[in-house]
VOGU-3710 file (C-alpha; in Angstrom, 3 decimals, decimal comma):
1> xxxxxxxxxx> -23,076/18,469/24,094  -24,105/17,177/20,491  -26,803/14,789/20,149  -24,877/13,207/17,427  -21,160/12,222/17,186  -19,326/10,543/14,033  -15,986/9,423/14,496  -13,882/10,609/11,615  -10,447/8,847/10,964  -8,548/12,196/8,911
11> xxxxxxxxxx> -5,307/10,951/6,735  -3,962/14,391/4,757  -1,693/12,398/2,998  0,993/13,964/0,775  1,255/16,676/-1,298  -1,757/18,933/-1,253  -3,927/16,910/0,878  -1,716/18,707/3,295  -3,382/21,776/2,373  -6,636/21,270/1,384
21> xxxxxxxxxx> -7,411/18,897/4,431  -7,438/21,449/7,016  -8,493/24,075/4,356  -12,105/21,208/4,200  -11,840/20,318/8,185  -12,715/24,440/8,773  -15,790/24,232/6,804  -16,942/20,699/8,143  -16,769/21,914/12,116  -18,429/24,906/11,441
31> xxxxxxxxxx> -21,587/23,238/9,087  -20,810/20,464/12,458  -21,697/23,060/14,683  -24,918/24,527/12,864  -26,581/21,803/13,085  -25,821/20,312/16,464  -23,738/17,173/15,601  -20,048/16,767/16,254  -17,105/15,464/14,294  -14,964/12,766/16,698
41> xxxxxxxxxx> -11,650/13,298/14,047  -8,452/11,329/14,444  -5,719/12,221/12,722  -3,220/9,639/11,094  0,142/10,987/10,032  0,247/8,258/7,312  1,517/8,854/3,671  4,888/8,829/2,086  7,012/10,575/4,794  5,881/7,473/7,028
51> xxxxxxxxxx> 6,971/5,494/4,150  10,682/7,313/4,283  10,730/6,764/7,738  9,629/3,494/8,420  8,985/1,427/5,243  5,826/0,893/5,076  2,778/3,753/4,059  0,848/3,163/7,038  1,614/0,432/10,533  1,323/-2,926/10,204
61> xxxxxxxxxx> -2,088/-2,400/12,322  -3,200/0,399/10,030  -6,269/-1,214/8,836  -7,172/-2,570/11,945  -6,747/1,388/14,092  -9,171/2,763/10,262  -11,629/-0,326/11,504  -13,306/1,995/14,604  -14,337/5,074/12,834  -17,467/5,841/10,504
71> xxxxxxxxxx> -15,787/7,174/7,939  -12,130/7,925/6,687  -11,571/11,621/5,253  -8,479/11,454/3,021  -6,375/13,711/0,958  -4,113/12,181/-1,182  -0,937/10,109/-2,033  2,196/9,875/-4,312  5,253/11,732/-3,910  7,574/11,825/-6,677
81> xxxxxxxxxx> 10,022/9,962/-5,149  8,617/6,985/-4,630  6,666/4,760/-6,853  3,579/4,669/-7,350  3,166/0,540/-6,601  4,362/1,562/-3,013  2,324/4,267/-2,433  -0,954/4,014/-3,705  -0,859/-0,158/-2,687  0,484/0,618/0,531
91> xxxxxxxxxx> -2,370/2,821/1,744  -5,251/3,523/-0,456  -6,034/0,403/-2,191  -5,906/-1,558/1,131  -8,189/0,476/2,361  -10,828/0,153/-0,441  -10,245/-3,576/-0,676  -9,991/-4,535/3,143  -13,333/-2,742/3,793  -15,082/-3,991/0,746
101> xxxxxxxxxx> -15,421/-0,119/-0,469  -16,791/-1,726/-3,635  -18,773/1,554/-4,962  -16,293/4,010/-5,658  -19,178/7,371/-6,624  -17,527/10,282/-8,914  -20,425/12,748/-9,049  -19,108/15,673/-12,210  -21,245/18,656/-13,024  -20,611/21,960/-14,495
111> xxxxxxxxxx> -20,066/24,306/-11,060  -21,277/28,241/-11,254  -18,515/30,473/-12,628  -16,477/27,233/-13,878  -16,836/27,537/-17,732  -16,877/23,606/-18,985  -14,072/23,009/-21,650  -16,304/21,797/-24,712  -19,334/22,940/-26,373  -22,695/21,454/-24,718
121> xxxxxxxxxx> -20,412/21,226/-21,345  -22,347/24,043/-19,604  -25,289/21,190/-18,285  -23,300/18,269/-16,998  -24,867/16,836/-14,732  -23,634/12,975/-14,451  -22,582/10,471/-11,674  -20,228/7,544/-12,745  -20,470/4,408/-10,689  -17,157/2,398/-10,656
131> xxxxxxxxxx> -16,629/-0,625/-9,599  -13,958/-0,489/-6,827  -11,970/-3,348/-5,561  -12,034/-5,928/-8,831  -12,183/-5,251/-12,566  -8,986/-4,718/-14,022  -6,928/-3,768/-11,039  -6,559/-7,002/-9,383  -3,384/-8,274/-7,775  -3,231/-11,751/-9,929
141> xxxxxxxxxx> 0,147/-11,612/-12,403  3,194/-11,521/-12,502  7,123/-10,938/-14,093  8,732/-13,526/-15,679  12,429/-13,594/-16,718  13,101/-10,120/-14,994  16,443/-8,350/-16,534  16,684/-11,101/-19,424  15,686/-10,170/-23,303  13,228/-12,694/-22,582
151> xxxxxxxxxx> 11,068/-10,380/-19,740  7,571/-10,574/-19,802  4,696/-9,084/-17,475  1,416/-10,800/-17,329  -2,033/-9,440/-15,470  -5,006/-10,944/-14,308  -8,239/-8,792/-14,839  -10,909/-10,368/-12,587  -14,397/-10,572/-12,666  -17,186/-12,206/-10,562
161> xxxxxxxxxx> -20,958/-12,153/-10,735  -21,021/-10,700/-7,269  -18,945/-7,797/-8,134  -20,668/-6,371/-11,370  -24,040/-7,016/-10,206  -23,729/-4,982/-6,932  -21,910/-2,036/-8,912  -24,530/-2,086/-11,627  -27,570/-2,902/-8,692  -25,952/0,676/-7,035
171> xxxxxxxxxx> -25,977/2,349/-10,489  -29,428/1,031/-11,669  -31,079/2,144/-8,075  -29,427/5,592/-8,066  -30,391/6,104/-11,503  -34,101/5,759/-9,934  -33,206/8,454/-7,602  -32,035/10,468/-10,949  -33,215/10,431/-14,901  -33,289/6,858/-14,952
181> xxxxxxxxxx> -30,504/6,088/-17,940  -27,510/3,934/-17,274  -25,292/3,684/-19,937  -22,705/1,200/-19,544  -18,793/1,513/-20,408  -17,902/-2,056/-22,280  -15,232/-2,940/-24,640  -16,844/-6,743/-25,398  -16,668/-6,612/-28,984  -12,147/-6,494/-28,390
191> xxxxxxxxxx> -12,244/-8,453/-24,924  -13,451/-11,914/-25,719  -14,211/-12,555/-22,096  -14,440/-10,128/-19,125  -16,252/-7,389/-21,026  -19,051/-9,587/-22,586  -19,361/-10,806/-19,225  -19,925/-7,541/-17,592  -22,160/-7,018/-20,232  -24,573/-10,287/-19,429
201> xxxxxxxxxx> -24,133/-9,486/-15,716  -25,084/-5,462/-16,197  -28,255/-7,130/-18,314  -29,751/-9,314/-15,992  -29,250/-6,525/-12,899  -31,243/-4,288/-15,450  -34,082/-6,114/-15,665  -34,904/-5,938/-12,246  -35,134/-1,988/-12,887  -37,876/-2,083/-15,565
211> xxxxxxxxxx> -37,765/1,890/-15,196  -34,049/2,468/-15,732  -33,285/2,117/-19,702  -29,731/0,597/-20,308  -27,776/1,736/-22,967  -24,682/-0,092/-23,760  -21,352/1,639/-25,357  -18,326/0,564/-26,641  -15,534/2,539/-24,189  -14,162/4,220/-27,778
221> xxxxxxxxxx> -17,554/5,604/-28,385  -17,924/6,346/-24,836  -15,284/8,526/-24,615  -15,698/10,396/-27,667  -19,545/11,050/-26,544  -18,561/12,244/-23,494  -16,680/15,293/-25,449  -19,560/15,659/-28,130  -22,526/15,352/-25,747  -21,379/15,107/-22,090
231> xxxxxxxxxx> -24,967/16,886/-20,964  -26,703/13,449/-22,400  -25,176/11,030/-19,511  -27,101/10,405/-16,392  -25,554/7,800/-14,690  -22,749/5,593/-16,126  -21,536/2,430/-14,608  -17,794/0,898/-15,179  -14,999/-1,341/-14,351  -12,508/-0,462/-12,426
241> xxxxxxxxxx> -10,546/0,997/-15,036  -12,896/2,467/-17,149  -14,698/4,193/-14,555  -11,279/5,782/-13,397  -10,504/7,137/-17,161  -13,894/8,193/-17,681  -14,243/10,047/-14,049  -10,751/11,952/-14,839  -11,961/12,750/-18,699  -15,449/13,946/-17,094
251> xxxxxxxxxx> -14,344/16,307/-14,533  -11,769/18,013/-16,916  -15,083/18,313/-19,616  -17,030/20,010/-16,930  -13,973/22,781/-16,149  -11,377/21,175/-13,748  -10,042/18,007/-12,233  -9,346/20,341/-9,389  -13,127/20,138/-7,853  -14,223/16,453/-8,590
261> xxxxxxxxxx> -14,575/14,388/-5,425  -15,241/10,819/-4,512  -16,923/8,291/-2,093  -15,275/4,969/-1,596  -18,368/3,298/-0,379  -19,338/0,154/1,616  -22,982/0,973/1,504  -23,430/-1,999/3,786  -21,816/-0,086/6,178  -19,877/-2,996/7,633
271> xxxxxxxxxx> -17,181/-1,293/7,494  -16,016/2,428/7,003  -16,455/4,340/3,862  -13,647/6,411/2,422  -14,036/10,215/1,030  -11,277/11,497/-1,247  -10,735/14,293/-3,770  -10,081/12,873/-7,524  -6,957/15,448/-7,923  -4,328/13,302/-6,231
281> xxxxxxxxxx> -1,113/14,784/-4,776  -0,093/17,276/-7,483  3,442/17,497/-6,273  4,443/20,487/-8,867  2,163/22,925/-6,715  2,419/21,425/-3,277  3,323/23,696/-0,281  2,409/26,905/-2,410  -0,329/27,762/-1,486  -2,654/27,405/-5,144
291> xxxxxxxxxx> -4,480/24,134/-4,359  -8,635/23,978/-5,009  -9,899/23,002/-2,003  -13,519/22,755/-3,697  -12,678/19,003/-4,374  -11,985/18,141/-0,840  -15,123/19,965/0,503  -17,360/18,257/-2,033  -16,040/15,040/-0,947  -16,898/16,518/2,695
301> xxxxxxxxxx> -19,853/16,641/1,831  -20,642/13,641/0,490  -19,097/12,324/3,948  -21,583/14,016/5,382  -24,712/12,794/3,504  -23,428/9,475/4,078  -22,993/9,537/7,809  -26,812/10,969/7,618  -26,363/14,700/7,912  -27,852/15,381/4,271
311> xxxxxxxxxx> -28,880/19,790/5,441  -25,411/19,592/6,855  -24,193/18,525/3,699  -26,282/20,509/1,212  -25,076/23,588/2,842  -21,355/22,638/2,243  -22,238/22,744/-1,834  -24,350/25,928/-1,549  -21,370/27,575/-0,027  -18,929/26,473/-2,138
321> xxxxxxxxxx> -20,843/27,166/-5,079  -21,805/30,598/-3,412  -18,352/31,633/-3,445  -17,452/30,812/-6,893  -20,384/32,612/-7,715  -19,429/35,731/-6,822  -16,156/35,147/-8,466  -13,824/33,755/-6,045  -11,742/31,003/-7,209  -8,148/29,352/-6,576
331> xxxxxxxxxx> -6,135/29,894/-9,792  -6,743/26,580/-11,619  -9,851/28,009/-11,948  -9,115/31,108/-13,344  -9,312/32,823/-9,791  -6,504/34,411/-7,835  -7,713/33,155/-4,429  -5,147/30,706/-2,627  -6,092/28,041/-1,051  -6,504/29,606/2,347
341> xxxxxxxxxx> -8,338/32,312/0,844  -10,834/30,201/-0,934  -11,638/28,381/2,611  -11,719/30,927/4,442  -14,743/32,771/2,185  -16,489/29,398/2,159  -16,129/29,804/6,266  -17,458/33,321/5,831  -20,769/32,575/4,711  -21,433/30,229/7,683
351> xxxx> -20,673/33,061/9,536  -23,219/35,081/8,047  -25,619/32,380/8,526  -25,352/32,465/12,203
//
């Protein structure tokens, strides 16, 4: 019997988290195996076919059934069908919010045999912090005068001392760990209060880090640096919102949205930590067959490192990388590999291994 057990709560979700679940699952027993731990997985049929059945994204207990496990390994959600204010606030924010997952880590570098899409793209090598379960994306608004010519829409963006200076704390201690630069995503010279805010907050974190140089940039410039000189970021800490634009606009730079994952974190470890791809559902290729996997075993393996098992986990990315190496690759990619396929050569090599 293994030494070591983690208890795994595993939600494919919709779309292609159907596929590239199990596709991630083979890899993870196998690297499980190798070096003597096990993986305790519970599968949760939740998503937007519970929704069509019952109402509701996940049971009324959902949170409460996620609360016993070490770690949640999801896919993703959103079905056409139904909107997106049901979907993704019926299952994943709850999660991130009711379990304080206030780091949410986006790790984007270029991958071997994944030409990046702009000119200096070959050497990304960045990690944007986000801050998870505030910022911009609270619940605090509101409709007024709904169906009138008088209808107006009002929201709340939130911030609190406690919430930037953990997220920028995380960024400025990783950034130790790294080339010691945090830039930070602001917009305070157009937002007159949350954004000079964050920057005061960010500021004073810093200076605890007398190592770490801050560099502060307008979320304009940001962006636009990120296409002229994406290999010059280390680590980059944002709002909510920010950090989700600039993650998306990062892993495109470095050659596909397909392969970027992400770590919903409660580094506390009060409570469980969630481990996503960044791809979401994409509903226009679901159930054929062409979905990248390489985003849902990245995000494996950052499961992995997190629950301890850092070999475990290293050997995940080796093999991955190994594969697209020798030129295997799903199609987004520029491969002809399906999904399957792709898995199955990444299972191959732990094979070899022994």
């Amino acid at each position: 019997m293994s030494s070591r057990r983690h208890s795994i709560a595993v939600i494919a979700g919709d779309g292609i988290g159907q596929e590239v679940v199990p596709a991630a699952l083979q890899t993870l027993r196998l690297v499980a195996e190798r070096h003597d731990f096990a993986l305790d997985e519970r599968e949760y049929d939740w998503g937007s076919d519970h929704y069509r059945a019952h109402g509701r994204m996940m049971p009324v207990d959902g949170i409460e059934q996620l609360a016993r496990h070490d770690a949640i390994f999801f896919g993703a959600v959103g079905a056409p069908d139904i909107p997106d204010v049901e979907t993704l606030w019926g299952l994943l924010i709850p999660m991130r919010r009711e379990f304080d997952q206030y780091i949410n880590l986006r790790p984007v570098r270029t991958l071997p045999g994944i030409p990046a899409r702009v000119v200096g793209g070959d050497d990304i090598d960045l990690v944007i912090v986000r801050e998870n379960v505030e910022g911009e994306y609270s619940s605090v608004g509101g409709r007024l005068y709904p169906g009138t010519p008088y209808a107006a829409a009002v929201q709340e963006a939130f911030f609190s001392h406690r919430g930037v200076t953990r997220a920028a704390e995380y960024a400025a201690t990783l950034a130790e760990s790294r080339r010691r630069r945090v830039t930070s995503a602001t917009k305070s010279n157009g937002i007159i209060h949350t954004m000079p805010f964050w920057d005061e907050v960010v500021a004073e974190v810093m200076q605890r880090h007398p190592d770490v140089t801050l560099e502060k940039v307008l979320i304009d410039a940001l962006a636009a640096k990120l296409v002229l000189a994406p290999a010059s970021f280390d680590v980059i800490v944002a709002s909510n919102l920010f950090g989700d634009i600039l993650s998306d606009l990062a892993g495109a730079l470095a050659g596909s949205i397909g392969v970027a994952p992400s770590a919903n974190l409660n580094p506390e470890r009060r409570h469980p930590s969630m481990f996503e791809p960044v791809h979401g559902s994409a509903p226009d290729i679901a159930g054929q067959g062409l979905a990248d996997p390489i985003g849902q075993l990245w995000a494996g393996a950052m499961m992995l490192e997190h629950l301890g098992e850092q070999a475990a986990a290293d050997e995940v990315v080796a093999a991955f990388e190994g594969c697209l190496r020798d030129g295997i690759a799903t199609p987004d990619i520029g491969g002809t590999a399906s999904t399957t396929e792709f898995a199955d050569a990444v299972a191959a090599r732990f094979g070899e291994l022994g």
